[in-house]
mmCIF file of the protein (N, C-alpha, C, O) and its ligand, coordinates in Angstrom:
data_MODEL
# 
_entry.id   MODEL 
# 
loop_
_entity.id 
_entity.type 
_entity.pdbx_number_of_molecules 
1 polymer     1 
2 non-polymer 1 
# 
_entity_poly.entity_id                      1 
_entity_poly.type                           'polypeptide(L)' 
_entity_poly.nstd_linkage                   no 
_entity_poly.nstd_monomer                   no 
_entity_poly.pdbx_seq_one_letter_code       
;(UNK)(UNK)(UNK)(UNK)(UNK)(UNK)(UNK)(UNK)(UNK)(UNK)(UNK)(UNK)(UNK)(UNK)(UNK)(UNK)
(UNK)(UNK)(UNK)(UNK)(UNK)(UNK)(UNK)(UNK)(UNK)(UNK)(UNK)(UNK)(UNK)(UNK)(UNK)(UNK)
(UNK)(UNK)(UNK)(UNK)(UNK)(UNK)(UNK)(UNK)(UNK)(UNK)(UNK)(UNK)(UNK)(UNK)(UNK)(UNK)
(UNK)(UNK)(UNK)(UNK)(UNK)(UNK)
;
_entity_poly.pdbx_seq_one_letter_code_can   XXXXXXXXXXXXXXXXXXXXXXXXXXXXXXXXXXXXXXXXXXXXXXXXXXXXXX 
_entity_poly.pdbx_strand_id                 A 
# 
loop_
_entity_poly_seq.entity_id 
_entity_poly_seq.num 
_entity_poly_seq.mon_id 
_entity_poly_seq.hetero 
1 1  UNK n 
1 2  UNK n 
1 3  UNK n 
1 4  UNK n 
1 5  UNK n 
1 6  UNK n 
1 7  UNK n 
1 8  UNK n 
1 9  UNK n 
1 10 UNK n 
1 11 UNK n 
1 12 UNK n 
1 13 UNK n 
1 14 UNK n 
1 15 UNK n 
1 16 UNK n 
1 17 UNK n 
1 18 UNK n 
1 19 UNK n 
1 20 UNK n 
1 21 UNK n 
1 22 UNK n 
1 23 UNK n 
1 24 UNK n 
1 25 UNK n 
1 26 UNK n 
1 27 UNK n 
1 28 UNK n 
1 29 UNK n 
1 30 UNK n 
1 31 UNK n 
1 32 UNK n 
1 33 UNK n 
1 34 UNK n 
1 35 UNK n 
1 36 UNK n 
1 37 UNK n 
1 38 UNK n 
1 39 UNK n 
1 40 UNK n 
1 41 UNK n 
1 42 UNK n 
1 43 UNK n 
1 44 UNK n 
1 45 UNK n 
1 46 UNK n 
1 47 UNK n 
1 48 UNK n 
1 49 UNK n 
1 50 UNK n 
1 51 UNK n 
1 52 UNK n 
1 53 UNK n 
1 54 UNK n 
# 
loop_
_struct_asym.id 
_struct_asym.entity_id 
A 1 
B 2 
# 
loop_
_chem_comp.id 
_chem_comp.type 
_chem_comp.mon_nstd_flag 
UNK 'L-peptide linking' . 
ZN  non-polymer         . 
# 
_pdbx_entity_nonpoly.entity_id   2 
_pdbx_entity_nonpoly.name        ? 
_pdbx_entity_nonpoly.comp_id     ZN 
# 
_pdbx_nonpoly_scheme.asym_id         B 
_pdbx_nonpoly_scheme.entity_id       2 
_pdbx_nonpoly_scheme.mon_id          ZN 
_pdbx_nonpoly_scheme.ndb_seq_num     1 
_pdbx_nonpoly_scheme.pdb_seq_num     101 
_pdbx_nonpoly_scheme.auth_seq_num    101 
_pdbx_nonpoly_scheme.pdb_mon_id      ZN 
_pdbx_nonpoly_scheme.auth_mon_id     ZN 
_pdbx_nonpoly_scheme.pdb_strand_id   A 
_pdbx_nonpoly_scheme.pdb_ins_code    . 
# 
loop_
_atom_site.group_PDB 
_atom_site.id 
_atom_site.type_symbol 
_atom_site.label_atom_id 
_atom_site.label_alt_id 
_atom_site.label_comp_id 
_atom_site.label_asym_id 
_atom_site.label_entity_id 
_atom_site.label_seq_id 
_atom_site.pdbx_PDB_ins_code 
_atom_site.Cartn_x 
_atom_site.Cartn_y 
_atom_site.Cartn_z 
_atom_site.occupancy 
_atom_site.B_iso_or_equiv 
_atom_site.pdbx_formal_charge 
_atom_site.auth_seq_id 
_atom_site.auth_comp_id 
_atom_site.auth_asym_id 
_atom_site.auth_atom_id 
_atom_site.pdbx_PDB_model_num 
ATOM   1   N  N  . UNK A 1 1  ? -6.164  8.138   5.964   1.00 0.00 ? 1   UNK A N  1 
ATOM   2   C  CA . UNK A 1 1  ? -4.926  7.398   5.699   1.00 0.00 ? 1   UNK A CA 1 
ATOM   3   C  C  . UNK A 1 1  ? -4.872  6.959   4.245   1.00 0.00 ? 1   UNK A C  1 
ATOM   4   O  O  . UNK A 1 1  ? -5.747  6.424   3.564   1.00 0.00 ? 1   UNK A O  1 
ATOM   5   N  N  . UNK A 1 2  ? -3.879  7.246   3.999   1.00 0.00 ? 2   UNK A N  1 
ATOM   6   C  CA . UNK A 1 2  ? -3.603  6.777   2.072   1.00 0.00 ? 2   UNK A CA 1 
ATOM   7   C  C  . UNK A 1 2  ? -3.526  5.176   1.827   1.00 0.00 ? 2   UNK A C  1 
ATOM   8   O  O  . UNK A 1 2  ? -2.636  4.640   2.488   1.00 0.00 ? 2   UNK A O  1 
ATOM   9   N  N  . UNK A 1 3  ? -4.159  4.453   1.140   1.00 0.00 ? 3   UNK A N  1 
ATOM   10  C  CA . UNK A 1 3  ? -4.317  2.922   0.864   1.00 0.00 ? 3   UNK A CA 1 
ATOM   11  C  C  . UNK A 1 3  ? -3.356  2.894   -0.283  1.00 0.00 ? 3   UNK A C  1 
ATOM   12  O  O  . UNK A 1 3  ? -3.368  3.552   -1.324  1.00 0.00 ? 3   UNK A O  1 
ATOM   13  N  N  . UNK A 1 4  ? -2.449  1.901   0.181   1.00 0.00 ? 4   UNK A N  1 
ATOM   14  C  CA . UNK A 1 4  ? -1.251  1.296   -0.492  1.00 0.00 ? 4   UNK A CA 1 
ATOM   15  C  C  . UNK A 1 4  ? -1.531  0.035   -1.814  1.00 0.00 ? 4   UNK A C  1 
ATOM   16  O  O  . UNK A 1 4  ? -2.206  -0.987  -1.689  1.00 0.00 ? 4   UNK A O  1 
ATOM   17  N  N  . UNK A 1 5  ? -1.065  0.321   -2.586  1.00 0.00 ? 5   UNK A N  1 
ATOM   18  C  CA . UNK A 1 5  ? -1.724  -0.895  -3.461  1.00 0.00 ? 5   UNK A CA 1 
ATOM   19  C  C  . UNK A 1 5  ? -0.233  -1.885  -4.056  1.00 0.00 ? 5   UNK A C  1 
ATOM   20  O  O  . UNK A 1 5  ? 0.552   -1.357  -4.844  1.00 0.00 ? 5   UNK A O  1 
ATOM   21  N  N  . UNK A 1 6  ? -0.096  -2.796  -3.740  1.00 0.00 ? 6   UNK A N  1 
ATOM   22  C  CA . UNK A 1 6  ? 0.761   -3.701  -4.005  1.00 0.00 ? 6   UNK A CA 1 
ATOM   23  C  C  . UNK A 1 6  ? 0.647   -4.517  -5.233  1.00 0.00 ? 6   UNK A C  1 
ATOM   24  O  O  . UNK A 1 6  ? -0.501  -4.842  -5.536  1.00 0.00 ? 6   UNK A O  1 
ATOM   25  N  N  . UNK A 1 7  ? 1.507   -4.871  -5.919  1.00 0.00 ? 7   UNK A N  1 
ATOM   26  C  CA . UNK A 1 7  ? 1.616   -6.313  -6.888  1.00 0.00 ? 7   UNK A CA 1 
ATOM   27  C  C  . UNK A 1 7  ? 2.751   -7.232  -6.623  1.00 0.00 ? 7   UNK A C  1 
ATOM   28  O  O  . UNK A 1 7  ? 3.942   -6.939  -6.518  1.00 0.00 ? 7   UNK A O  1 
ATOM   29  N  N  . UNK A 1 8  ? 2.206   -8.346  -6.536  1.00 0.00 ? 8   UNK A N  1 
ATOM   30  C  CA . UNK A 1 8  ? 3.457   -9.078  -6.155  1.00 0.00 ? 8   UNK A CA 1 
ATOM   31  C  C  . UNK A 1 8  ? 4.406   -9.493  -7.459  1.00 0.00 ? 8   UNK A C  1 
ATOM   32  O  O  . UNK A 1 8  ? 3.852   -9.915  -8.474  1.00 0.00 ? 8   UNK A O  1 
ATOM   33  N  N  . UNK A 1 9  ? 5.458   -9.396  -7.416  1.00 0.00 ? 9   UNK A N  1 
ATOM   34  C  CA . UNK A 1 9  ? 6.543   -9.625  -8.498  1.00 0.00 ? 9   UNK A CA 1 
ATOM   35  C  C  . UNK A 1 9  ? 6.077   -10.957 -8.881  1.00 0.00 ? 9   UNK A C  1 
ATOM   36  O  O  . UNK A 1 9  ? 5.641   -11.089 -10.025 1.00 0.00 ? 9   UNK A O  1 
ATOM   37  N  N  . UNK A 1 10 ? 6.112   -12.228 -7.889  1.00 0.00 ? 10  UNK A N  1 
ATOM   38  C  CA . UNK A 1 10 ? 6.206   -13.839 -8.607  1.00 0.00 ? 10  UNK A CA 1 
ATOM   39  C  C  . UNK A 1 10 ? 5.085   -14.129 -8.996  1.00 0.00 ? 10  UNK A C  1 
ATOM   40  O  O  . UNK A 1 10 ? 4.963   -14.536 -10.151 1.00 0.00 ? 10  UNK A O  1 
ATOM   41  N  N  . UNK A 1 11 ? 3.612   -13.970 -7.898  1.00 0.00 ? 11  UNK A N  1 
ATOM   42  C  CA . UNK A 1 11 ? 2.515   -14.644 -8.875  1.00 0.00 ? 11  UNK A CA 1 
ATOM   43  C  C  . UNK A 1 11 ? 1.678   -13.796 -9.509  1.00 0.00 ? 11  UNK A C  1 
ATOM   44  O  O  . UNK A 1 11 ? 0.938   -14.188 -10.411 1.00 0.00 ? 11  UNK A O  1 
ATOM   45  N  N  . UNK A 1 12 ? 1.732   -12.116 -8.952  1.00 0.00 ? 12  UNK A N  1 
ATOM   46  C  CA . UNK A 1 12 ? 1.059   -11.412 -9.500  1.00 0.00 ? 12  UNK A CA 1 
ATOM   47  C  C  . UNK A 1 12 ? -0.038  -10.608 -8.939  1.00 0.00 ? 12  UNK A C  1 
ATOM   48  O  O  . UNK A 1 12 ? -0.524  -9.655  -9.548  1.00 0.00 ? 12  UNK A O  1 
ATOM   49  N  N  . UNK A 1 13 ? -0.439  -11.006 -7.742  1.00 0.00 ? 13  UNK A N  1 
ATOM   50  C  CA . UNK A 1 13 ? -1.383  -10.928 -7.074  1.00 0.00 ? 13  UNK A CA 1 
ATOM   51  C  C  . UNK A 1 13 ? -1.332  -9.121  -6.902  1.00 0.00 ? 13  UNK A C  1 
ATOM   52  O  O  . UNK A 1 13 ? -0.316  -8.445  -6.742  1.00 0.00 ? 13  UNK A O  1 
ATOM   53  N  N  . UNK A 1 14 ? -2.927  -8.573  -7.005  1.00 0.00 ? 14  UNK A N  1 
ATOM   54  C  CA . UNK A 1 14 ? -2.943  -7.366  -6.699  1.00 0.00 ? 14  UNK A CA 1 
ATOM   55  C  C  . UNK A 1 14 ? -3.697  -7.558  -5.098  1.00 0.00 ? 14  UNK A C  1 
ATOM   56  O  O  . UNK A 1 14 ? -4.710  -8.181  -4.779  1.00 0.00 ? 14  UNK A O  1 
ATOM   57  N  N  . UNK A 1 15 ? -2.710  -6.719  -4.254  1.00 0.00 ? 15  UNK A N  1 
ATOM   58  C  CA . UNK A 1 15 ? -3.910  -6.178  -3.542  1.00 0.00 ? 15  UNK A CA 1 
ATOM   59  C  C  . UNK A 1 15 ? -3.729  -5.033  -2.809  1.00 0.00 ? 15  UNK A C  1 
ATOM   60  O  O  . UNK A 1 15 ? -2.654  -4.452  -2.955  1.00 0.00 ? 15  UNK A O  1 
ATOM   61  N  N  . UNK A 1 16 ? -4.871  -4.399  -1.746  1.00 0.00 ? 16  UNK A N  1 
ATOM   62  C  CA . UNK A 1 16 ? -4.495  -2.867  -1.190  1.00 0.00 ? 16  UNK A CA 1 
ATOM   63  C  C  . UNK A 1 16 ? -4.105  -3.036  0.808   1.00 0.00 ? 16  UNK A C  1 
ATOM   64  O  O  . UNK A 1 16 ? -4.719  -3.807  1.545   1.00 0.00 ? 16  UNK A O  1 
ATOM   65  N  N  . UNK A 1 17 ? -3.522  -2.552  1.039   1.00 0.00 ? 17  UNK A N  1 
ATOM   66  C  CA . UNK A 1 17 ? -3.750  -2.101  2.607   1.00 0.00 ? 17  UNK A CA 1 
ATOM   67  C  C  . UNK A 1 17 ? -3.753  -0.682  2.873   1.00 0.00 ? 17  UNK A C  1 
ATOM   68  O  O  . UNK A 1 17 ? -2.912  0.128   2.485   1.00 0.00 ? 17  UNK A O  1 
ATOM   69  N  N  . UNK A 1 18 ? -4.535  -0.512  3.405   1.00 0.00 ? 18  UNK A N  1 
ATOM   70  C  CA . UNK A 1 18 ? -4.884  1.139   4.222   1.00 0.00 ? 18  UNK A CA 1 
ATOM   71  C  C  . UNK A 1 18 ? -3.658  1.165   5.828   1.00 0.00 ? 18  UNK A C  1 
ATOM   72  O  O  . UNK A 1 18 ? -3.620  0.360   6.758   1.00 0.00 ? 18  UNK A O  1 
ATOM   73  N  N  . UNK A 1 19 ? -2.935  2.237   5.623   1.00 0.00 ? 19  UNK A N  1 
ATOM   74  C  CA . UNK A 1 19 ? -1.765  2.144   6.504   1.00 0.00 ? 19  UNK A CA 1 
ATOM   75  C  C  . UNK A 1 19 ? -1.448  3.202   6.361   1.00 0.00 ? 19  UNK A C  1 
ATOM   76  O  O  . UNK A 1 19 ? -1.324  3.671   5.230   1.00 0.00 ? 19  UNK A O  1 
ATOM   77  N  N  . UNK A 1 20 ? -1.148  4.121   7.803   1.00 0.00 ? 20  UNK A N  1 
ATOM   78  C  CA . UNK A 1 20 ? -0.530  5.088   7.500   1.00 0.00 ? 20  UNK A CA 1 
ATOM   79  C  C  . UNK A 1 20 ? 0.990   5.330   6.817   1.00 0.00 ? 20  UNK A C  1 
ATOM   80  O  O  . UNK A 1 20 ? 1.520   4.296   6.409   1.00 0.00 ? 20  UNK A O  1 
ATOM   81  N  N  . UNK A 1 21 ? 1.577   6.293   6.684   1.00 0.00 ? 21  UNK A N  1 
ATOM   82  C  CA . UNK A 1 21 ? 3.090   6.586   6.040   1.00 0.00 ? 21  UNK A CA 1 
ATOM   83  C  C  . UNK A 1 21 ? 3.988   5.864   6.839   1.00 0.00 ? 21  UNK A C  1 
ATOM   84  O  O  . UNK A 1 21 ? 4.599   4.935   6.311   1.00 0.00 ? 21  UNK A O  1 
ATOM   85  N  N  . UNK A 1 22 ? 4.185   6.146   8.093   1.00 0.00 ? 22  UNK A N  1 
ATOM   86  C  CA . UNK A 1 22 ? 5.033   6.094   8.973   1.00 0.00 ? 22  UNK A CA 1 
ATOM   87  C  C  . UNK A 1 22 ? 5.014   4.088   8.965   1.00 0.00 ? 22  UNK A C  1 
ATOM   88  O  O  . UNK A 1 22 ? 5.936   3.330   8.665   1.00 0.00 ? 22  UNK A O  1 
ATOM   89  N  N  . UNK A 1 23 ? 3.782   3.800   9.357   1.00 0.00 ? 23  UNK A N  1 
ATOM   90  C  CA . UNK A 1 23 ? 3.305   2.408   9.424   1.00 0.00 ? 23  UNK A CA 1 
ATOM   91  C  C  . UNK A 1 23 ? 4.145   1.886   8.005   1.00 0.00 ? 23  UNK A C  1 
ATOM   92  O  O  . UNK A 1 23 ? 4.657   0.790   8.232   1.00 0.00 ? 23  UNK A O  1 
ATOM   93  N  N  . UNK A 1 24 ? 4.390   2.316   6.776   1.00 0.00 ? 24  UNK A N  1 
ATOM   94  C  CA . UNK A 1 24 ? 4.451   1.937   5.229   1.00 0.00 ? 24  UNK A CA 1 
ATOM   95  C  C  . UNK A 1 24 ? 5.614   1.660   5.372   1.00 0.00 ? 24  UNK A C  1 
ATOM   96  O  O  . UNK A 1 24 ? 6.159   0.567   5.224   1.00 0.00 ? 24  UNK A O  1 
ATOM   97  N  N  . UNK A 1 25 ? 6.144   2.856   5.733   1.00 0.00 ? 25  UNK A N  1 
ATOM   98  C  CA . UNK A 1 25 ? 8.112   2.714   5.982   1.00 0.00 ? 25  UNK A CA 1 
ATOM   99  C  C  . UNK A 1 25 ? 8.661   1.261   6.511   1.00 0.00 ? 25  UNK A C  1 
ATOM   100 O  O  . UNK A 1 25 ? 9.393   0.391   6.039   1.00 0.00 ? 25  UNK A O  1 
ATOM   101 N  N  . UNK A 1 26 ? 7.888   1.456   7.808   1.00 0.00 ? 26  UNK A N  1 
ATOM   102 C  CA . UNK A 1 26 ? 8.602   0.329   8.637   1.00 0.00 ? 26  UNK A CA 1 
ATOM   103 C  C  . UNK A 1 26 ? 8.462   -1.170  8.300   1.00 0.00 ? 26  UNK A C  1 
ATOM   104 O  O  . UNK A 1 26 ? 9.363   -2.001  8.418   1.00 0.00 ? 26  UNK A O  1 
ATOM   105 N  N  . UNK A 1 27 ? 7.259   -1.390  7.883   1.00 0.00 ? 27  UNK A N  1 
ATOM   106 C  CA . UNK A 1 27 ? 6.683   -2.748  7.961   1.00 0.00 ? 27  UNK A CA 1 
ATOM   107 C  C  . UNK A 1 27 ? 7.033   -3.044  6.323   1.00 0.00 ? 27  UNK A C  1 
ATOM   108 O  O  . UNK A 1 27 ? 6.589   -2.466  5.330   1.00 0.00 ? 27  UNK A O  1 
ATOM   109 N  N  . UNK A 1 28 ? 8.013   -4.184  6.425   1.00 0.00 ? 28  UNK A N  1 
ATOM   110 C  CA . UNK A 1 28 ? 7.984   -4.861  4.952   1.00 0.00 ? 28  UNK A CA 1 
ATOM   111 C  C  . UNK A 1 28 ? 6.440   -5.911  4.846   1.00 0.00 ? 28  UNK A C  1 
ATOM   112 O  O  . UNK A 1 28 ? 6.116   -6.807  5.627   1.00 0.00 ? 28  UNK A O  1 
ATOM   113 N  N  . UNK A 1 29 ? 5.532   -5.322  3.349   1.00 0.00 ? 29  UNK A N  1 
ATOM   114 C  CA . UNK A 1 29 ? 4.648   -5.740  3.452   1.00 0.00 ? 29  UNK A CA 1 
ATOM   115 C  C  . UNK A 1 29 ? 4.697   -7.256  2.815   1.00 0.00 ? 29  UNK A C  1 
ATOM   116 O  O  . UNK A 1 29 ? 5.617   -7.377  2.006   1.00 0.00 ? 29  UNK A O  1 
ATOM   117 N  N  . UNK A 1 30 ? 3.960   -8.351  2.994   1.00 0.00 ? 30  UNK A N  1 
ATOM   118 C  CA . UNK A 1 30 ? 3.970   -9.165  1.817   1.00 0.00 ? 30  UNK A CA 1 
ATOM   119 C  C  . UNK A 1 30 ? 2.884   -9.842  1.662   1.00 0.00 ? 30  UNK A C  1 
ATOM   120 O  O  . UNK A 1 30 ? 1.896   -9.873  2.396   1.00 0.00 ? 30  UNK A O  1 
ATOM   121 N  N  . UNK A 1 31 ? 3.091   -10.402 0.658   1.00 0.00 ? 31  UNK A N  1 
ATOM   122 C  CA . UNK A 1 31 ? 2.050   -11.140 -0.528  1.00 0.00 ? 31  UNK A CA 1 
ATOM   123 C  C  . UNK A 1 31 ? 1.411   -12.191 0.327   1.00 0.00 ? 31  UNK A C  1 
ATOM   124 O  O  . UNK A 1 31 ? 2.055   -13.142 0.770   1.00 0.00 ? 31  UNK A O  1 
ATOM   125 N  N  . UNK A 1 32 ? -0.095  -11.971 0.594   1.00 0.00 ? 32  UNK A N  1 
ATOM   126 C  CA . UNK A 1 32 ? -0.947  -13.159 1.155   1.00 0.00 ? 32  UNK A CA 1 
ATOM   127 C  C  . UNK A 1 32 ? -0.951  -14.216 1.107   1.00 0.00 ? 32  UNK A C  1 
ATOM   128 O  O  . UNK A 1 32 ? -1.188  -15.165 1.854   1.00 0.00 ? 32  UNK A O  1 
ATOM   129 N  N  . UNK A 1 33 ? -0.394  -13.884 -0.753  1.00 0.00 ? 33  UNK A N  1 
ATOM   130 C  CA . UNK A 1 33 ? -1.066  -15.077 -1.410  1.00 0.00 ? 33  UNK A CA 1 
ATOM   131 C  C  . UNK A 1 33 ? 0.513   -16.497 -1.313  1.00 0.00 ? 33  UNK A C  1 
ATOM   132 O  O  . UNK A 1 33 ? 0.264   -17.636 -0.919  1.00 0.00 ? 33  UNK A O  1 
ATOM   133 N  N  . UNK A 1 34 ? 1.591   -16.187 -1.631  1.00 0.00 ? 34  UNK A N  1 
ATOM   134 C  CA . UNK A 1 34 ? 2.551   -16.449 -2.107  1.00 0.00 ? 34  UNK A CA 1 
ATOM   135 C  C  . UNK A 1 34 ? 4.017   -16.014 -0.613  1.00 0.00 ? 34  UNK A C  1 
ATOM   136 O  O  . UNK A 1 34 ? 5.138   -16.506 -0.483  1.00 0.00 ? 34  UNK A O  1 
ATOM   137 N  N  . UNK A 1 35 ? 3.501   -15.238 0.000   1.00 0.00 ? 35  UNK A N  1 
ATOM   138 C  CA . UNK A 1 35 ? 4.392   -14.848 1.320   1.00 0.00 ? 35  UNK A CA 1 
ATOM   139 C  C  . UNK A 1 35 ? 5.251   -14.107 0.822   1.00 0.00 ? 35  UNK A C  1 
ATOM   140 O  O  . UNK A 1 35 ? 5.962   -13.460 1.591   1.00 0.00 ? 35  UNK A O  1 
ATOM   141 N  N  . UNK A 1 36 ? 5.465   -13.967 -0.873  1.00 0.00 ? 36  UNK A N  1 
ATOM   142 C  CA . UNK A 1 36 ? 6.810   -13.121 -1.128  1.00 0.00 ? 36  UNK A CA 1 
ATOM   143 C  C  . UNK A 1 36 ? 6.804   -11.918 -0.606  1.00 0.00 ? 36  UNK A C  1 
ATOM   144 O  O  . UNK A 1 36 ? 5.765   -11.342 -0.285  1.00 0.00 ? 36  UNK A O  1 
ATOM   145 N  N  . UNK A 1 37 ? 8.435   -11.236 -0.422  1.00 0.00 ? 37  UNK A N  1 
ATOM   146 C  CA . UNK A 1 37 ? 8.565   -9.559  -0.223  1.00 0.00 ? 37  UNK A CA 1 
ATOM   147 C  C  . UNK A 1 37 ? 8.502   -8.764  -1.092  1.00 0.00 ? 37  UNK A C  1 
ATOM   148 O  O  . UNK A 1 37 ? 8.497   -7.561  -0.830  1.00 0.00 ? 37  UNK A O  1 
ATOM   149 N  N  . UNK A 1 38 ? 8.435   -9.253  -2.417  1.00 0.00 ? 38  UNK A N  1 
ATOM   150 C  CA . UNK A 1 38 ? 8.632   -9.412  -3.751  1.00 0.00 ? 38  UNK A CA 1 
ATOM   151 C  C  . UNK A 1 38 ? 7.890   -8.209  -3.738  1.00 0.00 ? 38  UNK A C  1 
ATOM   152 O  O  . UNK A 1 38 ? 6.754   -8.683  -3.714  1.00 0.00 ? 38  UNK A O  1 
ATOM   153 N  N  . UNK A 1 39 ? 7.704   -6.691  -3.738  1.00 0.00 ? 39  UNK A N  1 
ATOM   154 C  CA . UNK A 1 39 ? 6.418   -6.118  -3.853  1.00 0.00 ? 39  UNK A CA 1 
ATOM   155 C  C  . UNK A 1 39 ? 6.777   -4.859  -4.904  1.00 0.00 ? 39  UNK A C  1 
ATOM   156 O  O  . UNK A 1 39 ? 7.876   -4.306  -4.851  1.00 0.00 ? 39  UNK A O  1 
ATOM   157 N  N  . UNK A 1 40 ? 5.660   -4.429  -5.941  1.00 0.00 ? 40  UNK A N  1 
ATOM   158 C  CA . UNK A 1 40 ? 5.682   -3.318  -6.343  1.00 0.00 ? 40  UNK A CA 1 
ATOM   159 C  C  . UNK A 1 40 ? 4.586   -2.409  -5.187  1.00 0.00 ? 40  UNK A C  1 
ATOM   160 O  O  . UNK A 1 40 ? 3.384   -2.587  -4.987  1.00 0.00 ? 40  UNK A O  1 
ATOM   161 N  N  . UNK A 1 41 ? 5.265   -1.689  -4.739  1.00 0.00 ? 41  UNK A N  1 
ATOM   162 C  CA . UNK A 1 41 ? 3.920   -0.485  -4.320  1.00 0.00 ? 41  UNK A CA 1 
ATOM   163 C  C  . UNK A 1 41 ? 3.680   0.715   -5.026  1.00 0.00 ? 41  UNK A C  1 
ATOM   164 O  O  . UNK A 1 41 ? 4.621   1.403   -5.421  1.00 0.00 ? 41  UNK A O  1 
ATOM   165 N  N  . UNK A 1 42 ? 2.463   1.034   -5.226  1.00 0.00 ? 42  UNK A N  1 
ATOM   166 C  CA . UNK A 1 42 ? 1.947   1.882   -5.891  1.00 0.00 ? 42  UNK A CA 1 
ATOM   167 C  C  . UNK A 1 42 ? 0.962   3.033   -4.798  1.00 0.00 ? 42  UNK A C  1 
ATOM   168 O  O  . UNK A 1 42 ? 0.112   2.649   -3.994  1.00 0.00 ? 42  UNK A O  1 
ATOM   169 N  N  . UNK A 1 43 ? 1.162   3.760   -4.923  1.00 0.00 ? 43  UNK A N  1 
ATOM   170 C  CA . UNK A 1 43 ? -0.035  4.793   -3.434  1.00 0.00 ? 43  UNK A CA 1 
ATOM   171 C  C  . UNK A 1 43 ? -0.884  5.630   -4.722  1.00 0.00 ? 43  UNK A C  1 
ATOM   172 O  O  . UNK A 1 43 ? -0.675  6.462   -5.605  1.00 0.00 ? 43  UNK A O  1 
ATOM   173 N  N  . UNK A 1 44 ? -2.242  4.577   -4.016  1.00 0.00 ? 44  UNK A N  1 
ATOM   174 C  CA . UNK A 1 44 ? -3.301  4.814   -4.883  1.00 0.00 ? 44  UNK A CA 1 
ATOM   175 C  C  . UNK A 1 44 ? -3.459  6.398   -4.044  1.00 0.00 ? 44  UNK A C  1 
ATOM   176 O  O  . UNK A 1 44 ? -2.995  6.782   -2.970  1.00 0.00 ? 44  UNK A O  1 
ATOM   177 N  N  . UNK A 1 45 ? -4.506  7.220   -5.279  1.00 0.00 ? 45  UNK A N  1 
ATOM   178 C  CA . UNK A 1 45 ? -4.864  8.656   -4.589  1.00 0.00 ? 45  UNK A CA 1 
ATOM   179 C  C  . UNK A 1 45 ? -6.255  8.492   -3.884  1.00 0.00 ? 45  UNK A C  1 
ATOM   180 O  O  . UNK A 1 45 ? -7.239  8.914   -4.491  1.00 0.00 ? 45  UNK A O  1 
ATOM   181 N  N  . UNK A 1 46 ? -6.427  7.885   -2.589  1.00 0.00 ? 46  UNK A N  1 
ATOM   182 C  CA . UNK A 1 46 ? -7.051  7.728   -1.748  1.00 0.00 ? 46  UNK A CA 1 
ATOM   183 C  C  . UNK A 1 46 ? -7.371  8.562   -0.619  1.00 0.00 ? 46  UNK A C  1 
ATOM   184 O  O  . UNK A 1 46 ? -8.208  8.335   0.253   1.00 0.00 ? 46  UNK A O  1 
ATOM   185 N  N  . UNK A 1 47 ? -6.403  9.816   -0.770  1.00 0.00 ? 47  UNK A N  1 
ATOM   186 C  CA . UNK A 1 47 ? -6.386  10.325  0.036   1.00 0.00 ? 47  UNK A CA 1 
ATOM   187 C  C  . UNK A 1 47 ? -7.974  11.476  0.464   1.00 0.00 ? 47  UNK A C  1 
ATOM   188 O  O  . UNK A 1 47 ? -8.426  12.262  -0.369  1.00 0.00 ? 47  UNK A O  1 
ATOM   189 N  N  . UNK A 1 48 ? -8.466  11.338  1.629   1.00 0.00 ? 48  UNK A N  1 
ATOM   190 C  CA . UNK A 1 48 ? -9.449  12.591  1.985   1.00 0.00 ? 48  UNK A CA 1 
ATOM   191 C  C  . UNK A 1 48 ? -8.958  13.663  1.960   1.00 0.00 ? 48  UNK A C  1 
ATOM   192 O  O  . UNK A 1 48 ? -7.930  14.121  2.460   1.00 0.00 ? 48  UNK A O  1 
ATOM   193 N  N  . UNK A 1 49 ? -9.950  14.183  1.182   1.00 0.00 ? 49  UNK A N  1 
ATOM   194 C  CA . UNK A 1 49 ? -9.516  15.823  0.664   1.00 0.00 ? 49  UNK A CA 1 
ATOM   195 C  C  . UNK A 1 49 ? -9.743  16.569  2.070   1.00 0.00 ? 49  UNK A C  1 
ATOM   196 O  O  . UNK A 1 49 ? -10.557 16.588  2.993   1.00 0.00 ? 49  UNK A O  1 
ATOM   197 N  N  . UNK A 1 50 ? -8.840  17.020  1.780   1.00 0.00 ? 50  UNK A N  1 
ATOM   198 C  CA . UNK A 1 50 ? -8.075  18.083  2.998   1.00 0.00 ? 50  UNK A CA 1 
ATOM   199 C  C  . UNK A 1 50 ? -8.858  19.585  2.548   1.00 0.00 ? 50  UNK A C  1 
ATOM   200 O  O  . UNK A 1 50 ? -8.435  20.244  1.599   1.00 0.00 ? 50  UNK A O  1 
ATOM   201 N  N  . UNK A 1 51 ? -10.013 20.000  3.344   1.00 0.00 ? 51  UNK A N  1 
ATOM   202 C  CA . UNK A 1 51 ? -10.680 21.356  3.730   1.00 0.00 ? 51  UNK A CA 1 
ATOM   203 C  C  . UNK A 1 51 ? -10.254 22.331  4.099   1.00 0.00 ? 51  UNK A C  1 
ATOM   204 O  O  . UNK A 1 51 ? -10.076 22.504  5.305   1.00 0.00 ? 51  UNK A O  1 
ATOM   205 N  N  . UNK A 1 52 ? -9.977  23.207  3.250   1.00 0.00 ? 52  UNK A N  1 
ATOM   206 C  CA . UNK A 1 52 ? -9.004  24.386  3.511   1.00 0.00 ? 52  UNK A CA 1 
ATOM   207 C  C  . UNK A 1 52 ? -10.272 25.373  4.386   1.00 0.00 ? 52  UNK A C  1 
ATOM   208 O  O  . UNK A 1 52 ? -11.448 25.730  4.318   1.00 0.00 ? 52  UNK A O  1 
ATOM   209 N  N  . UNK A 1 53 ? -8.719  25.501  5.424   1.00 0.00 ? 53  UNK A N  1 
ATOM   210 C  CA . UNK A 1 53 ? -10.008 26.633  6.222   1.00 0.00 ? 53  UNK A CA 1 
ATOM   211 C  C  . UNK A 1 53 ? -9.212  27.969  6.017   1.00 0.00 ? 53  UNK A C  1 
ATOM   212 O  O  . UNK A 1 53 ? -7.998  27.796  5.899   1.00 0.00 ? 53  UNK A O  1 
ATOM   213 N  N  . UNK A 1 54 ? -9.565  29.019  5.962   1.00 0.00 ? 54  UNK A N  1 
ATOM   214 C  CA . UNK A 1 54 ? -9.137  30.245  5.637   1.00 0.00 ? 54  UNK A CA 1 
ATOM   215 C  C  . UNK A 1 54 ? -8.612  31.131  7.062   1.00 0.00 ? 54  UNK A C  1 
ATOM   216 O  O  . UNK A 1 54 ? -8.186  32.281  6.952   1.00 0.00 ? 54  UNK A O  1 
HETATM 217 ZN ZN . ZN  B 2 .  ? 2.547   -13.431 -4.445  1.00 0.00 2 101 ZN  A ZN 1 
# 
C-alpha cells in the first residue's frame, strides 16, 4: 500500500498514513495535531516493487 504524506496548511505539521487508494479518496484526512482539513498530500514513492513475472 502507498504511504500518504500530509502537511498541514495552519500549523505545519508533517505527517504519513499508509492507506490504500480507494481508502485515500474517501476519507478526508486530518491534522492530529490541530484537527484541521487543511491538508497538502503528497504520495511518497513507497510503493513495493512490483516483480515482473514473464
Ligand atoms: Zn495542523
Amino acid at each position: 500500500m502507498p504511504s500518504y504524506q500530509f502537511q498541514c496548511e495552519k500549523c505545519g505539521n508533517r505527517f504519513s498514513i499508509v492507506e490504500s487508494m480507494s481508502q485515500h479518496e474517501k476519507h478526508q484526512e486530518k491534522c492530529p495535531q490541530c484537527s484541521s482539513a487543511e491538508l497538502k498530500t503528497r504520495l511518497s514513492a513507497v510503493y513495493v516493487k512490483t516483480s515482473k513475472k514473464s
